[in-house]
N, C-alpha and C positions, 0 to 999 in steps of 0.2 A: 477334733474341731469343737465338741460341745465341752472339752475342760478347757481350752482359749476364752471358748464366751460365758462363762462361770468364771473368770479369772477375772475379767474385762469387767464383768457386772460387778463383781466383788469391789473392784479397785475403785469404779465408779460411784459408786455407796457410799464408800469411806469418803468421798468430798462432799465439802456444805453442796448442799442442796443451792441447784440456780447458778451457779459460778460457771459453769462452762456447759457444753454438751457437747461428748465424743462419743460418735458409735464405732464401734464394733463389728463390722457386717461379714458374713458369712458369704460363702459363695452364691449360696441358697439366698439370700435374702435382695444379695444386690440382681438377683432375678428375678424376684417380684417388687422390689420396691426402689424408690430415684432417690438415692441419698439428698439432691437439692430440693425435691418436693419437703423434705422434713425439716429444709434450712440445720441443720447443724451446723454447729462451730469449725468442727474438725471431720474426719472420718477416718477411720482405720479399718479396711479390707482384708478377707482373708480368701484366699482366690486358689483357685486348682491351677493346676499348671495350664499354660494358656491365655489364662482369663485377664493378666494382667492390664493389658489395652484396653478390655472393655473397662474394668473397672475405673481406671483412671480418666475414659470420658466419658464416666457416671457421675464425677467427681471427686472419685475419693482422692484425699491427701498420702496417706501412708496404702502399701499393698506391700501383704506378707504371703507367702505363702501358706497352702492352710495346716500345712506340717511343719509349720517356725514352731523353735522349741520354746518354752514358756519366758525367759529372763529376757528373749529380744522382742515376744510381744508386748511384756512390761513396760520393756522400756522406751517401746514405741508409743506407746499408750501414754507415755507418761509426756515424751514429749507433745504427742498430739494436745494434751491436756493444757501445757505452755501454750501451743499454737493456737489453740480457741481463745483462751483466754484471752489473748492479744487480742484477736478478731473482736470477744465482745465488747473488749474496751473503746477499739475503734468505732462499732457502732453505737455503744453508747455517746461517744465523742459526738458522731455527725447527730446522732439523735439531737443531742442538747444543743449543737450550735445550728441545726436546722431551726429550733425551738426561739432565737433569738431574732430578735426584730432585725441590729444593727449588723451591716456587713462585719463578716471577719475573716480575716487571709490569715491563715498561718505556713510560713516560709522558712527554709531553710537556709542553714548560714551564708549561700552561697544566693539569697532573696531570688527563690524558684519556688513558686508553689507548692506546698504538700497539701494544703488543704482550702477549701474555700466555703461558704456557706449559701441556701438557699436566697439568705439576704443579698449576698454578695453578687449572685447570678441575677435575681430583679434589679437591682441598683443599676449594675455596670452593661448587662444584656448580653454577657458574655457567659456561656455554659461550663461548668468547673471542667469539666471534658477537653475544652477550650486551652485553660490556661493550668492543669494542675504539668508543672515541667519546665512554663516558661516565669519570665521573671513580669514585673510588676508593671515596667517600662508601660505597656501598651497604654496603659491607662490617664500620661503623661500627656497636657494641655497645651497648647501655644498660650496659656495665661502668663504662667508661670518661666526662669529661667530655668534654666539647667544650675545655675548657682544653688536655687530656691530648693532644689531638689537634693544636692551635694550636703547640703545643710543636714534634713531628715535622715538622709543615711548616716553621715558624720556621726549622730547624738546617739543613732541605736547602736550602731556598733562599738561603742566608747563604752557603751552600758547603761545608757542613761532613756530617759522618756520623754518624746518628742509627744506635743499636742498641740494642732491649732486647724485654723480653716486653710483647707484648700480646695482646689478647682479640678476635676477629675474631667475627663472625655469618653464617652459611653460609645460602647460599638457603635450604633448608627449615629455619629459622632456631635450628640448634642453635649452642651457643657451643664455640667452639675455641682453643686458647692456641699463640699462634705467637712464635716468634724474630725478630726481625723486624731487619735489616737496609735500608736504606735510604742511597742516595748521589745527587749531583748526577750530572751526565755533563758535563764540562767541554769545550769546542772546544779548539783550540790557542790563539788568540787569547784566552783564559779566560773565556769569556762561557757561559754554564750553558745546555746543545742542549736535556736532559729530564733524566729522574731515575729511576732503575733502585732493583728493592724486589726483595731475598731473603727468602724466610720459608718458617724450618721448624715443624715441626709440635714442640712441644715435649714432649710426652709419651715419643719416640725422643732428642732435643736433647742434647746433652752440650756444657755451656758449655764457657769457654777453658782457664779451668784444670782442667780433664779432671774433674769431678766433675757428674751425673746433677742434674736441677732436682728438686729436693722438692718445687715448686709441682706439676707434672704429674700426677701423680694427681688433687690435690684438683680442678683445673681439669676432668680428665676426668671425674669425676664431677659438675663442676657441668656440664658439657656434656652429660652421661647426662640427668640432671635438668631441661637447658633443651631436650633434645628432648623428655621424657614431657610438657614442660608448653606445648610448641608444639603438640603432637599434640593434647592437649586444649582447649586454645582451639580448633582448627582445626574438629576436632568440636563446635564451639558451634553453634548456629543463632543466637545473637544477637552481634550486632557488640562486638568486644571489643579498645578500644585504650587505649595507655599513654603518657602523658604526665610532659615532666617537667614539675613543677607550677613551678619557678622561672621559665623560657623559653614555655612552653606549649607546645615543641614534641613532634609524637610523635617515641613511641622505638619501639615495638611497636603490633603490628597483627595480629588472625587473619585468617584467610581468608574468614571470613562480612564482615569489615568493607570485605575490598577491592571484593568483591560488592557492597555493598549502598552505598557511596559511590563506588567506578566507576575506582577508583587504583589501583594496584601498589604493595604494601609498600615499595618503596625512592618514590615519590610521595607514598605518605602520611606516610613520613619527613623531608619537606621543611617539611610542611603544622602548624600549630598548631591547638588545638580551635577558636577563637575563628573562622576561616578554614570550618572546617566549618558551623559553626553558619548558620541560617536568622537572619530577621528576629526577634530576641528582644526582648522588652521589656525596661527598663531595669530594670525592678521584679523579677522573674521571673530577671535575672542576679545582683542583689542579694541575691534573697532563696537562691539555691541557693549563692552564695559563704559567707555567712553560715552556714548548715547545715554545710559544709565544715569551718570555720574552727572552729566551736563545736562539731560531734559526729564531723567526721571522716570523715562519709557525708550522703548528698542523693539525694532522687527526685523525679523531675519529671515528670509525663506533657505528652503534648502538646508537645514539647519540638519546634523546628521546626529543619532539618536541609538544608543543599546539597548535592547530587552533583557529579561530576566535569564533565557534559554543562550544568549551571548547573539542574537540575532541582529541587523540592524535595519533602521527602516532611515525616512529622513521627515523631516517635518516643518512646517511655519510655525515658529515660535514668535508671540508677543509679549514683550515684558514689561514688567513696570514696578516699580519702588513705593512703596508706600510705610509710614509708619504706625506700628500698635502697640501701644501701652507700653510706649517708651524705648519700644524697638522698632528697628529698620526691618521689614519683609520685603521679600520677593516673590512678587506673583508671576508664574510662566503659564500661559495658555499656550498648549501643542495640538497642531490639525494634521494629521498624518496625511501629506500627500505624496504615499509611495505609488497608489492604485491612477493617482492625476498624472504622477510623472509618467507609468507605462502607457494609460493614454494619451499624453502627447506624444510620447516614443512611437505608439500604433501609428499614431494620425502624422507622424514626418514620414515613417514609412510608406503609409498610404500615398502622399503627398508625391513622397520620391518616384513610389511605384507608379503612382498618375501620371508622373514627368515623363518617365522614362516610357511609360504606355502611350502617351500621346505624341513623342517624338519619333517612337516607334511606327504610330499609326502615320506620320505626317511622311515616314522614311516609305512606310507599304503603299501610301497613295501616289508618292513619285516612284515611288517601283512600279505602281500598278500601268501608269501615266506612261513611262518611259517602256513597260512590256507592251502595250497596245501601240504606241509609236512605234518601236523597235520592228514588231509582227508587221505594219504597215508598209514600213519603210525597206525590213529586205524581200519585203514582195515585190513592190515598185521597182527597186534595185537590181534583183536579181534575176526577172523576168529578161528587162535590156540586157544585163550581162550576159545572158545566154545567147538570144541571138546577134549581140554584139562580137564575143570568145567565137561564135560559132563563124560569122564572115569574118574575122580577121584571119581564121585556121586557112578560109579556102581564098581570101583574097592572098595570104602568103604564101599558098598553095600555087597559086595562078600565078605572082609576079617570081617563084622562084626563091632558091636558099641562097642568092647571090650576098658577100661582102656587105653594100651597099645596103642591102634590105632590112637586111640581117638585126643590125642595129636598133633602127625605127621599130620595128617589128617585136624586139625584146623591150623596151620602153612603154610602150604602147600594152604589153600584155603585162609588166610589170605593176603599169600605172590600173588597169582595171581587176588585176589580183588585189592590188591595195584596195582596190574599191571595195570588193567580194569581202575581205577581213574585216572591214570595217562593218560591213551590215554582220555579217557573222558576229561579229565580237557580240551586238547587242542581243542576238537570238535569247543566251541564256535566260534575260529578264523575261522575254516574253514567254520560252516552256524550254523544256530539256529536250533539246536535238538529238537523237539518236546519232552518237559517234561514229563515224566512217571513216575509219584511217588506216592506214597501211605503215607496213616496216620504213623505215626511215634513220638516217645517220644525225641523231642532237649535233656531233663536232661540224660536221658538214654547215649545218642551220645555222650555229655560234660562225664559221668563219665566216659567214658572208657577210654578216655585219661586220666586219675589222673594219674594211675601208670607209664605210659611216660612220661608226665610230670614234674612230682614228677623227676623221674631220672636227667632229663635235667638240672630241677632245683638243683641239690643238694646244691652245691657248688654257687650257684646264689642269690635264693629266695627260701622264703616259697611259698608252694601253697594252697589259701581258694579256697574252693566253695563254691559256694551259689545256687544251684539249687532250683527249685521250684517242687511241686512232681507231678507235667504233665504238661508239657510244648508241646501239640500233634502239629506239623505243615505235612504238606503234600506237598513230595517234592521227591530227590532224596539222601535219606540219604550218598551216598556214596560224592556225588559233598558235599555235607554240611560240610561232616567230614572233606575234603578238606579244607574247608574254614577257617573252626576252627584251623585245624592242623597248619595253614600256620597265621593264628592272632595269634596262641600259639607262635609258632616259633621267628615270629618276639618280641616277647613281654621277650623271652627267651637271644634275642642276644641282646636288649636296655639297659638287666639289666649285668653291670659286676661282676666279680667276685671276691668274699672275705667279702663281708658280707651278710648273707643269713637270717641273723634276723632281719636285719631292713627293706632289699624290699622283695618285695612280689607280686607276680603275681595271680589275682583275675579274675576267669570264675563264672558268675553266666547267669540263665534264669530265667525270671521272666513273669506272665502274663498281659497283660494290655492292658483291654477292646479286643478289634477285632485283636490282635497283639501280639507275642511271641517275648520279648525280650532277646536277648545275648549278655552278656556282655563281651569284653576281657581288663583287667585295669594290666598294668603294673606301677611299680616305678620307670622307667628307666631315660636314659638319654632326652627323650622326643624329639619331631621333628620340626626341624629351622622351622621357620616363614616363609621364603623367598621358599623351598621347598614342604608345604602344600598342593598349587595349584597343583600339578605333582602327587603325592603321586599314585594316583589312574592310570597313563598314564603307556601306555606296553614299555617296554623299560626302566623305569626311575627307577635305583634303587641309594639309597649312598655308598651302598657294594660295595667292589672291582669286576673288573668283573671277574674275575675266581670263586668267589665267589657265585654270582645269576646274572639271568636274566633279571630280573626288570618285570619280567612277571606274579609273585606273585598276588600282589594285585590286578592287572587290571584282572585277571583271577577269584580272589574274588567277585568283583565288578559288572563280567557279570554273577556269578554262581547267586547271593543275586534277583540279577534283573531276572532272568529268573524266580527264584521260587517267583516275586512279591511283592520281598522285598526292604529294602534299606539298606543301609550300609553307616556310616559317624565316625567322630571321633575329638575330643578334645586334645591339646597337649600343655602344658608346656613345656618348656626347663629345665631340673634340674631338673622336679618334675614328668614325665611320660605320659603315651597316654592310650588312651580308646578308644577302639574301640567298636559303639552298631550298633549290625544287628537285624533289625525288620523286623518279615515274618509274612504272614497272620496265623492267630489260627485255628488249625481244630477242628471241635467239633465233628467228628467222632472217634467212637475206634479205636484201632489199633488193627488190626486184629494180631491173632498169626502166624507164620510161621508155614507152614507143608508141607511134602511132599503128603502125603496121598491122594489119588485118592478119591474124594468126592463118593458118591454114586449114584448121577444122572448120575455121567461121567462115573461109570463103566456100569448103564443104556445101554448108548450109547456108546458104547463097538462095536469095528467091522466098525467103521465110516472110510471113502475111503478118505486118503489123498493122495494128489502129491508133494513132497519137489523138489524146481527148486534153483538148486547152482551151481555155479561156482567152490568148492570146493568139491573135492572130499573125505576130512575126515569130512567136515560139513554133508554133504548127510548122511555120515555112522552114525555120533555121534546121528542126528538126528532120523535116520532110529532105532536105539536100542531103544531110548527114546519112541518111539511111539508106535513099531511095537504091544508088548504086548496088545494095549486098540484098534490097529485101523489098519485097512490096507494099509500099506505104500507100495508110488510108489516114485519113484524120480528118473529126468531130471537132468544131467551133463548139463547146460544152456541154454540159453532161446529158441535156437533153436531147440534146440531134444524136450524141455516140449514141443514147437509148433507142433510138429511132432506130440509127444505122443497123445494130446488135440485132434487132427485132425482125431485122430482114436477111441480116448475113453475119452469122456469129464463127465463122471458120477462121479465125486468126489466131496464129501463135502465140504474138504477146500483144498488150494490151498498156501503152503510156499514158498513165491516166494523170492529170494535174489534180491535187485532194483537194484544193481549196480553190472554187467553182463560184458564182453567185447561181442560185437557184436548186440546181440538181449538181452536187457536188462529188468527190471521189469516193468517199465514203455512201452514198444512198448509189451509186456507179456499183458499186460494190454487192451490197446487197440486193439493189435489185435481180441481178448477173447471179446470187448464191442461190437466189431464191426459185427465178425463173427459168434460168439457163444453169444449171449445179454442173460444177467443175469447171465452169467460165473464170468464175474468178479466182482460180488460182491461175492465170496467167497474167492477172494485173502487176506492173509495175508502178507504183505509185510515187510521185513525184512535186516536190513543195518548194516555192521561194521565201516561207518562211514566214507566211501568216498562219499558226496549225494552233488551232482552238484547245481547250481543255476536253471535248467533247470527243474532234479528230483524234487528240494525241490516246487516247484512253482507247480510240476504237484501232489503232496501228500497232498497240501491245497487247490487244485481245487477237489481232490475226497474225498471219503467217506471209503475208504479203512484204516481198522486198518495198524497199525506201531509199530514196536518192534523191541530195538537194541540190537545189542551181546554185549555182550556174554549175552543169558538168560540163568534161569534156567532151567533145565528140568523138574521139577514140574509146572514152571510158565509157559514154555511151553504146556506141558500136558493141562493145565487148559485152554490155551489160543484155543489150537485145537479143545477140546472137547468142549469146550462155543462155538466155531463158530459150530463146527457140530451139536450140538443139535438144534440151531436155525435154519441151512439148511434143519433141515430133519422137 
């Protein structure tokens, strides 16, 4: 190592003095010492194995091994010695043209920066850091043409020496008037290296023949003037750019524009409007050129707009024509209203959602209106029907099963079941009735409507069926018949009248798998597209309203779901609708009707009931029905049963009516759990269908059976003497 740097020093020696400095450094050396602290020219390292990384960011240029043999340190050395050399030429270079007053750019043949000076960076405000790489362009004014400028280049690249006044645009984009200077740089062989630019500031300028430009002032003052009106664009919040309207290209740009489309003023100097612009219609280009042309200004909202990132937003654009120094510009102010359009997007939604919230709320107040009717109405209802169902049992009891009777007597019970369905139907709006239904044949239920049907249709349609021969679900056959009655119906008023042989209204049941299917298929006119969504909502009918309700379906729709099923439907327009209801399959028999007192039950014959009502022909209808099998007691309301209880609590079952004025079934209840424990689990409790949110909550907290009127008096019977047998 120490005959490397005896070699190095040697070599060193022998050059004049001051032309270069290349060290030498040791392994040792670049351990105690920063080769850039001593600024050398070049450096040449000689490193242990290993070392080579640090060395190289310590600075060194060259790293040898420190066991290179002598002729490639040489020659290493030697070229480092070339390498400084350069180096100190270049810094002599910036020295002397830092040292110059007047800007100077020196450029390469392709007019890209290589070099600029400290002049050059006060003048223009732009840092050599800035533009050593890019070409000159930035610098270019809306004073001047693009012709004016073809010219300058034109003369230096021919070879020649362009000099006169021009108008230059300084980063913070005020104008300035310079002298301008401009030469090739020629090789020796003549072939043109780059091209060197002087320029003074002309307001100081003192042309050749020694007299002061007149132009300097005015140009100062237009440069005073183009910075107050840069500073107030800049303060714009809306995007504000200048075009010339021959080329399209721009010429100007504030700072809200370079913001809001994503460019650098000297980027969007490259750029024409037509390049900004989003997807435009052809019409919408038309008609704002036109406006242009004819008044000189144009507004466009909505106007759609590209970023730098390929983004797009939309925008109000104003424009307007004006001319400078013997050109036509184009000024566009753009207010970006992407963030206005989402907010009216918010606020129609809101808007929608209000609608639809307030139609909503207008739809729950006649829900609320028609549940507190509904609760009223089959209480009133089904009170009478009870003791109505209950004398007709024993007046057709008394006149006998004669022919004659016969008749009147199914009419008559037909006509106050239709009563009974009807208050039923409206139960669901007022609360969810606990389901009480038994096995039952769907085709049985389908055939009995043929012969009304049939009638309805005469003059309409034929009518098929297609039943299947046990179709058992478990339900409430009267709510079903409802259901059907009311899919008949509509499928009855789809079809018009005057050809009855070509549509045809088709009922069938079919079984399939764990499911009873029903079908209701008309021909009719079939249901709009745009209506489908509603079909099912209370309130919604197409009937006139003197007509219906629009209470129909949605009262379909809760009956199908109660018994667990579903209900949907298919519609054409022109060609008819299909309605299929799928209920769970019961795989039990259907038991037959009877009135007949089983023989366990006459067994238990002489069982101690207490009937607790509010009604005083309920007590009586009930009191006949029983008195024969059991010994009936009965309480005019909750307070005398309390009474009664308080004196003589020995009864089997206990029929309580839940909805009481004062002392009701449920405080019947509690009192009886609290006072008397294991009383009330003999209660039977029983409702015509005013049952609160308060009762309904307190009948799925207990264990206490539930039976609504109107029942029968066999099913009554059966239901008394089943709890009494189990009491005793």
């Amino acid at each position: 190592m120490m005959t490397h740097d005896l070699i190095a020093v040697a070599d060193l020696a022998a050059r004049p003095p001051g032309r270069t400095a290349v060290f030498v450094l040791s392994g040792a050396a670049l351990a105690g010492n920063d080769p850039l602290a001593l600024a050398p020219a070049c450096v040449v390292a000689l490193v242990e194995p290993g070392g080579a990384g640090h060395a190289l960011a310590l600075g060194a240029d060259f790293v040898l091994p420190v066991d290179a043999a002598d002729d490639l340190v040489c020659a290493t050395v030697t070229r480092a010695c070339a390498l400084g050399d350069e180096r100190l030429r270049a810094r002599m270079l910036d020295a002397v043209l830092d040292h110059v007053s007047d800007a100077v750019e020196l450029t390469d043949t392709e007019f890209r920066y290589v070099r600029v000076n400290a002049a050059y960076e006060q003048m223009t405000g732009y840092h050599r850091d800035e533009v050593l790489g890019t070409a000159p362009s930035r610098l270019r004014s809306p004073v001047h043409t693009t012709a004016f400028y073809d010219e300058i280049t034109n003369t230096v690249t021919s070879g020649h020496r362009w000099q006169g006044s021009i108008v230059a645009q300084r980063k913070d984009g005020a104008l300035i008037e310079q002298l301008l200077k401009a030469s090739p740089v020629v090789d020796p062989d003549g072939s043109i290296a780059g091209y060197v630019a002087v320029k003074q500031y002309l307001p100081a300028a003192i042309h050749e023949d020694g007299e002061r430009s007149d132009v300097a002032p005015s140009v100062h003052a237009l440069a005073q003037a183009q910075l107050r009106h840069r500073r107030m664009m800049d303060a714009c919040a809306d995007a504000i750019m200048v075009f010339d309207a021959g080329s399209g290209r721009n010429v100007d740009a504030n700072a809200a524009a370079c913001v809001l489309f994503g460019y650098t003023r000297a980027e969007l100097r490259q750029l024409t409007a037509r390049a900004l612009a989003g997807p435009v219609p052809d019409a919408v280009a038309a008609r704002a050129g036109a406006q242009l042309e004819t008044t000189g200004s144009a507004f466009e909202r909505r106007y759609p707009y590209r970023r730098k990132n390929g983004s797009g937003f939309v925008g109000d654009a104003a424009m307007a024509i004006y001319e400078f120094m013997g050109r036509r510009q184009l000024v566009v102010v753009v207010r970006d209203v992407t963030s206005e359009l989402e907010r009216e997007r918010r606020l129609e939604d809101t808007n929608r959602n209000l609608e639809a919230t307030r139609a909503q709320l207008v739809h729950s107040s006649r829900l609320a209106v028609v549940g507190q009717m509904a609760a009223g109405i089959a209480h009133e209802i089904n009170n009478p029907l009870q003791y109505s169902l209950a004398a007709l049992d024993e007046l057709q009891a008394s006149l006998g099963a004669t022919e004659a009777a016969r008749e009147p007597f199914r009419e008559i019970r037909e006509g106050l079941d239709r009563i009974r369905a009807l208050a039923r139907a409206l139960l669901p709006f007022a609360r969810e009735e606990p389901l009480q239904g038994e096995p039952f044949d769907l085709s049985q239920l389908v055939a009995a409507l043929e012969r009304p049907t049939a009638a309805a249709l005469r003059s309409r349609a034929r009518l098929d069926l297609r039943l299947a021969p046990a179709a058992i679900v478990t339900g409430d056959a009267t709510s079903l018949n409802q259901v059907i009655s009311h899919l008949v119906s509509n499928a009855v008023h789809a079809i018009g009248e005057g050809d009855p042989v070509r549509n045809c209204v088709t009922l069938s049941t079919d079984v399939r798998g764990d499911v009873v299917e029903l079908v209701v298929a008309d021909t009719g006119c079939g249901i709009a597209e745009d209506i489908r969504p509603h079909v099912f909502n209370p309130f919604f009918s197409t009937k006139a309203r003197e007509q219906a309700t629009g209470l129909g379906l949605a009262l379909c729709a809760q009956i199908v779901e109660r018994h667990r099923g579903q209900i949907r439907f298919d519609s054409e327009v022109g060609h008819g609708t299909r309605f299929v209801v799928t209920l769970p399959v019961c795989r039990e028999p259907v038991r037959a009707p009877t009135d007949a007192m089983p023989a366990a039950a006459r067994e238990r014959a002489r069982a101690r009931v207490l009937i607790i009502d509010d009604d005083p022909l309920v007590l009586k209808c009930y009191r006949r029905s029983l008195e024969s099998l059991t010994e009936v007691h009965s309480a005019l309301g909750g307070k005398a049963a309390l009474d009664m209880l308080a004196v003589d609590r020995d009864f089997d079952v206990i029929v309580c009516d839940l909805m009481m004025p004062v002392v009701d079934g449920q405080a019947v209840y509690e009192h009886a759990k609290t006072e008397w424990s294991g009383l009330e689990r003999r209660i039977l409790f029983c409702s015509g269908g005013a049952v609160t949110p308060r009762t309904r909550d307190f009948l799925r907290s207990v264990d206490s059976p539930f039976i609504s009127k109107p029942i029968t008096l066999a099913a009554l019977r059966e239901r008394v003497l089943a709890m009494a047998g189990a009491a005793r």
